[in-house]
C-alpha positions as CSV (number, residue, x, y, z in Angstrom):
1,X,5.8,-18.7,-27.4
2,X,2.3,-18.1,-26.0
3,X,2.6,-21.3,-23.6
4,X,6.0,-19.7,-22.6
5,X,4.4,-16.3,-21.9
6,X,1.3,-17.4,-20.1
7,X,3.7,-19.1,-17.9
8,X,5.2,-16.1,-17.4
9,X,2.2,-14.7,-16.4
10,X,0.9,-16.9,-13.7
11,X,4.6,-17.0,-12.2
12,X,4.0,-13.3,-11.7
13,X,1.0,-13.3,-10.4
14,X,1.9,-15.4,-7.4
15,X,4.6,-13.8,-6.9
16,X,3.1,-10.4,-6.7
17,X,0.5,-11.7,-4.5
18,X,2.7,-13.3,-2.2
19,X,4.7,-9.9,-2.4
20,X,1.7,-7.8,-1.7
21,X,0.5,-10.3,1.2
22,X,4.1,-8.8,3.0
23,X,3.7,-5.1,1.7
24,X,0.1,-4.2,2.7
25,X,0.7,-4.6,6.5
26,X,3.9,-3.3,6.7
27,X,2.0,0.1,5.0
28,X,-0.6,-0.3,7.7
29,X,2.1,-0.2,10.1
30,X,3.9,2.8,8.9
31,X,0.8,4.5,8.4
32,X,-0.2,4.2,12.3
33,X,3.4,5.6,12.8
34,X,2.3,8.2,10.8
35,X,-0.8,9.0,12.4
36,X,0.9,9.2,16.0
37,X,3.4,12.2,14.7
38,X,0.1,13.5,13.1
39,X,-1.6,13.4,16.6
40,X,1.6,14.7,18.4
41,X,1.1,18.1,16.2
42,X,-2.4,18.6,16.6
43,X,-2.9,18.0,20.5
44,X,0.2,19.8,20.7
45,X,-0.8,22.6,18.4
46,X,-4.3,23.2,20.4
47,X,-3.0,23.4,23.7
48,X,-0.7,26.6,22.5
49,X,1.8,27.8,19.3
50,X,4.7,27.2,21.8
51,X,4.0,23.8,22.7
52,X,3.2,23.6,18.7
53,X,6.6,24.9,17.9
54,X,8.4,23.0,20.6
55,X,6.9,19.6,19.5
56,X,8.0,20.2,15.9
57,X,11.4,21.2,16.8
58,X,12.3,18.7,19.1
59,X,10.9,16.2,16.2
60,X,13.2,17.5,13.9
61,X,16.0,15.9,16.1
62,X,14.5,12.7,17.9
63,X,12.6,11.3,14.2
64,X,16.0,11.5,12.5
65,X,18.3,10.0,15.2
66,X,15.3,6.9,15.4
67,X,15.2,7.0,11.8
68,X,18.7,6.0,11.9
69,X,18.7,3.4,14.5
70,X,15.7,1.5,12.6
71,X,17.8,1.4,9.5
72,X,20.6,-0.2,11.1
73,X,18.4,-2.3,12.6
74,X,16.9,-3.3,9.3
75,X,19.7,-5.0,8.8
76,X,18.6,-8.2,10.0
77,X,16.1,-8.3,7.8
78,X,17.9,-9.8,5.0
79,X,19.8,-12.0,7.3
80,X,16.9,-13.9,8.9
81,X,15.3,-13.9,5.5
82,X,18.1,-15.6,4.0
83,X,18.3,-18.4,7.4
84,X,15.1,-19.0,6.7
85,X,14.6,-20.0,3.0
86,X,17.6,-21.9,3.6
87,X,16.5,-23.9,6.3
88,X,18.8,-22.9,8.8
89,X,16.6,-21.8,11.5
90,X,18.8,-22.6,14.1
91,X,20.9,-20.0,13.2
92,X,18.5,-17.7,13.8
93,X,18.3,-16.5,17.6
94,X,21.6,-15.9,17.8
95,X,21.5,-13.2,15.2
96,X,18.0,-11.7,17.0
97,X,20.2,-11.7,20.5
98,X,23.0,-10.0,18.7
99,X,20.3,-7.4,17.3
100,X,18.8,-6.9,20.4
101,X,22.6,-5.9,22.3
102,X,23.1,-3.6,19.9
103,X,19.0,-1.9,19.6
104,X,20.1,-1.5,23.7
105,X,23.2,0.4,23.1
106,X,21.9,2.3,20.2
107,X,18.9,2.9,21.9
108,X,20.7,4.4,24.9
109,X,23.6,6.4,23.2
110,X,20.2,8.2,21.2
111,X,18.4,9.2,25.0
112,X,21.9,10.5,26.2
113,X,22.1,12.3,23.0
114,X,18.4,14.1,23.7
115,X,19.1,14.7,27.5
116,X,22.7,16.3,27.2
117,X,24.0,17.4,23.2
118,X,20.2,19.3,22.4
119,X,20.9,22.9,23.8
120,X,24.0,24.1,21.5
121,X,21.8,22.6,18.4
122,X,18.8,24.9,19.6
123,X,21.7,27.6,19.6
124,X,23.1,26.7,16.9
125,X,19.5,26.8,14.8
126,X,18.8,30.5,16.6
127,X,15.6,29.0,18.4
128,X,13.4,31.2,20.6
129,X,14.9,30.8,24.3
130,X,10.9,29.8,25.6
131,X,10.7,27.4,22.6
132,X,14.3,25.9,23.4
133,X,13.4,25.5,26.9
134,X,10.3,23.4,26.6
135,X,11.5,21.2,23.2
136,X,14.5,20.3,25.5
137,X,12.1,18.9,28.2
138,X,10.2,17.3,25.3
139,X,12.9,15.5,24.2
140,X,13.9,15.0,28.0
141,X,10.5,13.0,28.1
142,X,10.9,11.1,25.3
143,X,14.2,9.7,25.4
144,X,13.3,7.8,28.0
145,X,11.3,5.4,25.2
146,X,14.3,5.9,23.1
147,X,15.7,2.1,24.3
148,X,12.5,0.6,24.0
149,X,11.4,1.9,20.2
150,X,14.9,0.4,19.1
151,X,14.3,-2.7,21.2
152,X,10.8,-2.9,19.2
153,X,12.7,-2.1,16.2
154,X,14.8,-5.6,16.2
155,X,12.3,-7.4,17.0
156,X,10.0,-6.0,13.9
157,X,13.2,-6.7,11.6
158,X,13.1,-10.0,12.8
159,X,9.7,-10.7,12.5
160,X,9.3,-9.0,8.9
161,X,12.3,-11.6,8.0
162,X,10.2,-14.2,9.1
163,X,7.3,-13.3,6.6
164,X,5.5,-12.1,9.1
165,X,4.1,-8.2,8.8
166,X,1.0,-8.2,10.4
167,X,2.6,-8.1,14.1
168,X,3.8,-4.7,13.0
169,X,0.2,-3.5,11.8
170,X,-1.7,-4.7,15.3
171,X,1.5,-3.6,17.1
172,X,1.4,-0.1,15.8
173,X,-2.1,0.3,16.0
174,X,-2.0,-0.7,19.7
175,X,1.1,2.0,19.9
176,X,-1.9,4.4,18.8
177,X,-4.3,3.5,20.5
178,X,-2.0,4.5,23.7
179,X,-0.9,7.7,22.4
180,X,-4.0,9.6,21.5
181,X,-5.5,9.1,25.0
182,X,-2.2,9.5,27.1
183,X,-1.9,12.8,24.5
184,X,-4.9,14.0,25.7
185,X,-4.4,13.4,29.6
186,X,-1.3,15.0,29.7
187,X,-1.0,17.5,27.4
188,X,-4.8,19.1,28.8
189,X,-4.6,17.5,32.2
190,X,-7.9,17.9,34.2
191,X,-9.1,20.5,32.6
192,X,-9.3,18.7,29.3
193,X,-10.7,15.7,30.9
194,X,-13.4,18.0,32.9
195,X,-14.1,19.6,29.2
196,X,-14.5,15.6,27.8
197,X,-16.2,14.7,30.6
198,X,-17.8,17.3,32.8
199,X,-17.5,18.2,36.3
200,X,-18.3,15.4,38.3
201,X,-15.2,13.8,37.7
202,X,-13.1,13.3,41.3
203,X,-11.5,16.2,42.5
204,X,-7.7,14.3,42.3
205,X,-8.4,13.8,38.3
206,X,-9.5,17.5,38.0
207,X,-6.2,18.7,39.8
208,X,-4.1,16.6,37.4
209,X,-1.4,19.3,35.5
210,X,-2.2,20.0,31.9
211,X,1.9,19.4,30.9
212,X,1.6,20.6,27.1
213,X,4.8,20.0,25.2
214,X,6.1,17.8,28.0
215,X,3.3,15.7,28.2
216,X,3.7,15.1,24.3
217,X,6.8,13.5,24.9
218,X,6.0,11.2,27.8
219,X,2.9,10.0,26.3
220,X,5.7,9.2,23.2
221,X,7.5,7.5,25.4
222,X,4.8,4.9,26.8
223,X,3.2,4.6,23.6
224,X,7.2,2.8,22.5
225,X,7.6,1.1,25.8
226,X,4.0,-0.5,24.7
227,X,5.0,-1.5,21.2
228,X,8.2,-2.9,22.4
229,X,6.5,-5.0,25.2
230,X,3.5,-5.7,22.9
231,X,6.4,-7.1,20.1
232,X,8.4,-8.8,23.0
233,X,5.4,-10.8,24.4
234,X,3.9,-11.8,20.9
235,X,7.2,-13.0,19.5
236,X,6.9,-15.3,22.6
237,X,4.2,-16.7,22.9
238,X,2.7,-17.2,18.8
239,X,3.0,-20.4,17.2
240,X,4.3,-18.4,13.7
241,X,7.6,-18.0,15.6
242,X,7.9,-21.8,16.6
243,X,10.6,-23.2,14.1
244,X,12.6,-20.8,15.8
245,X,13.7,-20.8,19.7
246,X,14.1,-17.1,20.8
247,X,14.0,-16.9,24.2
248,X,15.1,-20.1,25.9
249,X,18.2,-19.2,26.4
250,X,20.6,-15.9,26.0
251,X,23.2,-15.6,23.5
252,X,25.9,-13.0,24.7
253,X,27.1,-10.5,22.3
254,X,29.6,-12.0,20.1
255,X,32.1,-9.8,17.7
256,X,32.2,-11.6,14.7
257,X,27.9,-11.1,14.5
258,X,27.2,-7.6,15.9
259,X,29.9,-6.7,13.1
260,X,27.7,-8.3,10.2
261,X,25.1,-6.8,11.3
262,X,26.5,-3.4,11.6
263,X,28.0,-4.1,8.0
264,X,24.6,-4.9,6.8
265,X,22.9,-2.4,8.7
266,X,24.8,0.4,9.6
267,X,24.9,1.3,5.6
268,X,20.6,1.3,5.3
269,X,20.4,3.6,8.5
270,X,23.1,6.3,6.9
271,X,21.1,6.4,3.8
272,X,17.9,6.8,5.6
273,X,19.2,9.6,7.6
274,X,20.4,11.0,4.7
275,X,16.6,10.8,2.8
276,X,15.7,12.4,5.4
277,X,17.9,15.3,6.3
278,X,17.2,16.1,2.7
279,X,13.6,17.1,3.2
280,X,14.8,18.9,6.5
281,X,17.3,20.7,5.0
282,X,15.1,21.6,2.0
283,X,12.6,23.0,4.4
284,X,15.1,25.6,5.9
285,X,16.1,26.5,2.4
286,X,12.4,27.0,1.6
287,X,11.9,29.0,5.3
288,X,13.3,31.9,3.5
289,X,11.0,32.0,1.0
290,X,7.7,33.6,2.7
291,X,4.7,31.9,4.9
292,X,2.8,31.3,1.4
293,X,5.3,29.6,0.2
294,X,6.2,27.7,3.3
295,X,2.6,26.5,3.7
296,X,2.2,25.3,0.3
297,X,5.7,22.9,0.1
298,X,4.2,21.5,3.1
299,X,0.9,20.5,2.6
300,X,2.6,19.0,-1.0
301,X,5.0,16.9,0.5
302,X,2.6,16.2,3.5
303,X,0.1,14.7,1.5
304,X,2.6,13.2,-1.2
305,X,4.6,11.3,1.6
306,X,1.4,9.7,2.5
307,X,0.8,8.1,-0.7
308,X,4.5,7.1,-0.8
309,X,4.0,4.7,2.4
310,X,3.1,2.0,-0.4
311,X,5.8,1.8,-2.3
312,X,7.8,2.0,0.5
313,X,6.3,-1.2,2.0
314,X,7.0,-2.5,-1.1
315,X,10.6,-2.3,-0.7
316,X,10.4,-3.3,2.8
317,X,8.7,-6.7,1.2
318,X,11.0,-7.2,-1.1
319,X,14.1,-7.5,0.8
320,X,12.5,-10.5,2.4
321,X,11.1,-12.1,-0.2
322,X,14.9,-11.7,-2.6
323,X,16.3,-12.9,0.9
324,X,14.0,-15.9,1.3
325,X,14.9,-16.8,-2.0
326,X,18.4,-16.3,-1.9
327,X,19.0,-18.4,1.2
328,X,16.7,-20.9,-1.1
329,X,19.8,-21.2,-3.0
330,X,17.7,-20.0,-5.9
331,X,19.8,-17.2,-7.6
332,X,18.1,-17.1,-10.8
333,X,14.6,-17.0,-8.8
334,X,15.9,-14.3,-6.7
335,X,16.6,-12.5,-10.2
336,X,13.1,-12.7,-11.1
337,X,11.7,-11.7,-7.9
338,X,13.6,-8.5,-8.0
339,X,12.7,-7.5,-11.7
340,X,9.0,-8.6,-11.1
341,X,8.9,-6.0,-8.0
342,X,10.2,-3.4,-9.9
343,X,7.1,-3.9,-12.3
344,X,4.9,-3.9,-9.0
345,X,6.1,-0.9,-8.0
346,X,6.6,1.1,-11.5
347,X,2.5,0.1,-11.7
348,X,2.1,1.4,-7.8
349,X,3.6,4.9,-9.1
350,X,1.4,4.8,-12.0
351,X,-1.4,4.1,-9.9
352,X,-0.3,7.2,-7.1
353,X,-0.1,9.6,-10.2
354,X,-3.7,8.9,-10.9
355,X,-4.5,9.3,-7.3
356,X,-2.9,12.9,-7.5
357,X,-5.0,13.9,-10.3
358,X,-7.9,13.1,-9.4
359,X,-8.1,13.9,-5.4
360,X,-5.2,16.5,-5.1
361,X,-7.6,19.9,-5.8
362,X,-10.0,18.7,-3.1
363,X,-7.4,17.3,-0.7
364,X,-5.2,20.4,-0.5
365,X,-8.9,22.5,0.1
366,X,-8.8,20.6,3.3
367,X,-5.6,21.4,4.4
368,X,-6.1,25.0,3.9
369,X,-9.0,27.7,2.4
370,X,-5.7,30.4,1.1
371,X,-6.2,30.7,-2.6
372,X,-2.7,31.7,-3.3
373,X,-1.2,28.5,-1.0
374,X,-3.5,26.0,-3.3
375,X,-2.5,27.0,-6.2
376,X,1.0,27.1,-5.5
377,X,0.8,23.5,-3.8
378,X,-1.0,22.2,-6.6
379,X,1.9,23.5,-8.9
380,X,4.2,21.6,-7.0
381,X,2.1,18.6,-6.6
382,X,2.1,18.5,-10.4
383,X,6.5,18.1,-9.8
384,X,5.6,15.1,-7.8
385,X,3.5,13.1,-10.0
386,X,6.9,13.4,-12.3
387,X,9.1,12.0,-9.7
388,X,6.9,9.4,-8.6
389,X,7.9,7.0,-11.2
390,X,11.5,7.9,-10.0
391,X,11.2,7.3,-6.2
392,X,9.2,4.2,-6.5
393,X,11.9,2.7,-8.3
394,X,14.7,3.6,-6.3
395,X,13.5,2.6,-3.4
396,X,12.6,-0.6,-4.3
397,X,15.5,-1.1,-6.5
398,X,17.2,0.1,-2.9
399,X,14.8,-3.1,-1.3
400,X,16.3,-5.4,-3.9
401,X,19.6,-5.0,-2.9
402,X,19.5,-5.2,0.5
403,X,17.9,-8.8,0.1
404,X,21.4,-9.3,-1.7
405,X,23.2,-8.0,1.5
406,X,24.5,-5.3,-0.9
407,X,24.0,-2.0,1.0
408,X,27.1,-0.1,1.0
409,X,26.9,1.1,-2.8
410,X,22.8,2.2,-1.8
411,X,24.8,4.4,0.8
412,X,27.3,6.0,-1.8
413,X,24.3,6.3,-4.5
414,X,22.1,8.0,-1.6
415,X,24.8,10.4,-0.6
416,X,25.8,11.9,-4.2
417,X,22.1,11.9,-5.3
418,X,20.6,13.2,-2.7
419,X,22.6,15.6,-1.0
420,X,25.2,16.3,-4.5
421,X,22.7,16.7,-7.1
422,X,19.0,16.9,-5.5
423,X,20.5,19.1,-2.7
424,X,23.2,20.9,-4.2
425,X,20.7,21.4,-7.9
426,X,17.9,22.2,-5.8
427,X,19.5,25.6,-4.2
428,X,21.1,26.7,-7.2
429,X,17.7,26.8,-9.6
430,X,15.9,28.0,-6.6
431,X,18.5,30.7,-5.9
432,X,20.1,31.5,-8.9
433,X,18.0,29.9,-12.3
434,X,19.1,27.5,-14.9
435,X,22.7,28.9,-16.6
436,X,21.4,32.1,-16.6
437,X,18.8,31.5,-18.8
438,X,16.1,32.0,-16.3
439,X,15.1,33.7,-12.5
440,X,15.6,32.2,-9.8
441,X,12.7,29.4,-9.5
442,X,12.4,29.4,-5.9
443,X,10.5,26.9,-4.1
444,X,10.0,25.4,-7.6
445,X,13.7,24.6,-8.4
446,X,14.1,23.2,-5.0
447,X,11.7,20.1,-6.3
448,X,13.1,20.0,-9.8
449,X,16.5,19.7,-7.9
450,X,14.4,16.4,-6.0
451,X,13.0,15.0,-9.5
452,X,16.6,15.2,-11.2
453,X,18.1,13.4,-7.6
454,X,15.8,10.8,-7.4
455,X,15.8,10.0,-10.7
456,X,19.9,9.9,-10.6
457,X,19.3,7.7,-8.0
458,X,17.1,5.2,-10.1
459,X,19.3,4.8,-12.4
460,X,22.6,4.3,-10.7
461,X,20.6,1.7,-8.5
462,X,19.0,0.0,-11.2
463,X,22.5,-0.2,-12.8
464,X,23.7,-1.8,-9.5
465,X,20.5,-4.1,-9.2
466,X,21.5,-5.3,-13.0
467,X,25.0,-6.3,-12.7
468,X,24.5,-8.1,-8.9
469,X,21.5,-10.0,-9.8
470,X,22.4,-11.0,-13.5
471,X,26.1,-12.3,-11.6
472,X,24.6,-14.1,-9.2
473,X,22.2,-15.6,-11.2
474,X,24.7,-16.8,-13.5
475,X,27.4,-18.2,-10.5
476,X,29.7,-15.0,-11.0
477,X,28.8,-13.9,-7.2
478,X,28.2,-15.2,-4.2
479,X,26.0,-13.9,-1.7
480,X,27.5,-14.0,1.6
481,X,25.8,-16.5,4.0
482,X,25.4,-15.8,7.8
């Protein structure tokens, strides 16, 4: 027994380091992602409220729609996972081709979308006419990098499938490091550079037009043009891509593939749209509510979503590493890979909960000096350190799956525990109380209604993650092969 479980030991040690080695850049990556909606806000924010205001609307439209097209994306992922622990490399650039046909019709369908369908949803949301008018010339600006961000996007599933993360990291960092100075230029035009640089800068660079809003969303737009050329040229020319021949020659689009993929993928971008509309929709609920409270839910879920970027990488990981093994022909390996991750992660949200306690006081003093919006932010920080246990394990458990190509049942659990019982719970205690045997609870009930919706959604997935693993493990199932 203790040979058995010091062998049980070392096995999970390298596997969690070889799990880790895929996670921490891909948590790099989203972070830079991250930090270029961050810097969207605040250049935006300081050259006036409206451009402020018209940058966070028309986010509220274009972030979702990408969202959506990076989840279907994802899909091939698992697929060039599975190819490659199989050995099947050759199968390979067909499926990338395929992905990369259908990033180009996704990614243009999305910039028709923000040039022509935007102005009855700005009526329809009761914006300000002056705020409508710029945020549709934002989005304008950056649908134009619409095609190129989902281009990008296939080629980061494909490389992530191909253990490699770190692409995404540099890739992303490069991204920013185009964004905050192209913010800067156009958003402040001359005058900011003159107020940078002085006044001896030539008179064609001081005459350049400070764009605000507008310049937010072209500088959006180059910064994903970059990343997708950036991705296209590295997948080219590195020697980590070299078992597989990518761009030699063209593989046309071809029915039978574009349609796994979409069954694969399709699936992971609904319930990612669906994550996501929940914290929008939650935030319109909460709108009602006052500007204290409105401050406060943000600054919590601001600064928890942060700390979630890890276990989300996680998840991100493990789909590659259950695929790898899968297309290994290694079911009962796969099994343990999935169940080991979950132990990663469950140790992750242990390790966030900590963070929360110790740094959330001081970190919310940054965000704002209010008294009353602390306190009620650290109130509802306390809610998150319960439902961090919760959301790390439903998203990986999410992860697992989709290494198993098993995606469509991750879409039904999203739906009914998100929007059904986070959602749907969430408005009643905050508008109406518990069964009458309390107030409303307000902003409160809205993230009890989150912790009882994640935590539905753990353990409906972890249910899932039980039965498909244990039957595939034990030749009951078959995973489909590409």
């Amino acid at each position: 027994m203790p040979r058995l479980s010091s062998a049980l030991v070392v096995r999970s040690r390298q596997e969690t380091a070889s799990l880790l080695r895929l996670a921490l850049p891909i948590c790099g990556a989203q972070l830079a992602q991250s930090g270029m909606g961050a810097t969207d806000v605040i250049m935006s924010g300081r050259a006036s409220a409206t451009d402020l205001a018209a940058v966070s609307v028309g986010s509220s439209l274009w972030m979702p729609l990408m969202l959506l097209i990076t989840g279907t994306l994802i899909g091939l992922t698992p697929i060039v996972a599975q190819l490659l622990g199989g050995r099947r490399t050759e199968r390979i650039y067909p499926y990338v081709h395929q992905a990369l046909w259908l990033s180009l019709v996704l990614g243009v369908v999305a910039a028709l979308l923000l040039w022509f369908a935007v102005t009855p949803i700005f009526r329809l949301m009761e914006v300000p006419p002056r705020v409508a008018e710029l945020s549709a010339a934002y989005l304008a600006a950056v649908a134009f990098g619409m095609p190129g961000v989902a281009l990008y996007q296939a080629l980061r599933a494909y490389s992530d499938g191909m253990n490699h993360t770190r692409p995404a990291l540099w890739i992303s960092l490069i991204g920013l490091g185009i964004n905050v100075p192209s913010n800067y230029l156009l958003i402040y035009g001359g005058a900011g550079l003159v107020t940078l640089f002085g006044d001896g800068l030539p008179g064609w660079l001081q005459a350049l037009p400070a764009l605000g809003a507008v310049g937010c969303g072209i500088a959006t737009a180059l910064s994903m043009w970059a990343m997708c050329l950036a991705m296209l040229l590295y997948t080219r020319h590195s020697r980590a891509y070299v078992p597989v021949i990518l761009w030699q020659k063209i593989a046309w689009p071809q029915r039978a593939m574009i349609r796994e993929l979409l069954h694969v993928g399709l699936p992971i971008g609904v319930a990612i749209f669906v994550e996501v509309t929940l914290f929008t929709l939650i935030a319109l609920f909460v709108a009602s509510l006052g500007e204290i409270t409105v401050a406060a839910h943000q600054v919590a879920l601001n600064y928890t979503s942060v700390l979630f970027m890890l276990p989300l990488s996680l998840a991100m990981a493990l789909t590659v590493r259950v695929g790898n093994t899968l297309g290994a022909d290694k079911p009962r390996e796969a099994r343990f890979v999935a169940w080991n991750g979950m132990v990663v992660c469950l140790l992750i949200a242990l390790f966030n909960d900590l963070i929360l306690w110790l740094t959330a006081r001081p970190v919310v003093a940054l965000y704002t000096h209010n008294q009353e919006v602390q306190n009620l932010a650290m109130s509802l920080i306390l809610l998150a350190m319960i439902y961090q246990v919760s959301d790390s394990l439903q998203v990986n458990m999410a992860g697992a799956l989709r290494g198993y190509k098993d995606t469509r049942i991750i879409m039904a659990i999203t739906l009914v525990s998100y929007w059904l019982v986070g959602l749907g719970g969430g408005h009643l205690l905050g508008t109406q109380g518990f069964l009458g045997l309390t107030g409303a609870l307000g902003v409160h009930g809205y993230w009890v209604g989150l912790i009882v919706g994640l935590t539905v959604a753990a353990l409906l997935l972890g249910w899932r993650l039980q039965r498909i693993s244990r039957s595939v493990a034990n030749g009951r199932l078959h995973v489909s092969q590409s």
